[in-house]
C-alpha positions in Angstrom: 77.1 -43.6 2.1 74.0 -42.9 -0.1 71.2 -42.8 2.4 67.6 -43.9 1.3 64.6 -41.2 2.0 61.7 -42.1 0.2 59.8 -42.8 -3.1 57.4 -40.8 -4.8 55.8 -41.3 -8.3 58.6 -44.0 -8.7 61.5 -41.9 -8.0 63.4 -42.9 -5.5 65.0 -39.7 -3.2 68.3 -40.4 -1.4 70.8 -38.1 0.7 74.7 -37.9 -0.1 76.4 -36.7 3.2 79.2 -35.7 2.1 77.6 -33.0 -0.9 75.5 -32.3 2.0 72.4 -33.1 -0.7 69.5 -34.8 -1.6 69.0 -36.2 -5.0 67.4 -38.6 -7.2 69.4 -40.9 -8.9 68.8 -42.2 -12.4 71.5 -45.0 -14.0 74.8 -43.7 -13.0 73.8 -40.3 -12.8 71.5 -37.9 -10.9 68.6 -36.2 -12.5 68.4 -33.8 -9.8 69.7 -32.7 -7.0 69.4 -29.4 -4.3 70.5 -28.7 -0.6 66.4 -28.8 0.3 64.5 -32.2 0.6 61.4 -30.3 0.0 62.6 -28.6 -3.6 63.3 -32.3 -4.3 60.0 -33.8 -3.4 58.0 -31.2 -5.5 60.5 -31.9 -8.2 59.6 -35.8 -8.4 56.1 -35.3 -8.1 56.4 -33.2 -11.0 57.7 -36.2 -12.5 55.3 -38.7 -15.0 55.1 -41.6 -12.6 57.7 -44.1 -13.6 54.7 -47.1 -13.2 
């Protein structure tokens, strides 16, 4: 089950438990993903915002 985390800039974060990773997903695929919510986070706020 992909769990919801949070938005930011319009990117929405989510948690797959069994990869044991955080990620933000974009169409069928993920744009990025790492073990570390907080290298994810600075990642989409790096992000144009999607609004």
């Amino acid at each position: 089950m992909h769990t919801f985390i949070k938005e930011i800039n319009g990117y929405k974060i989510k948690y797959w438990p069994f990869g044991d990773v955080y990620y933000i997903p974009m169409s069928a695929d993920w744009i990025y993903e790492d073990k570390e919510l907080a290298k994810v986070e600075e990642f989409a706020k790096s992000l144009n915002s999607k609004n």
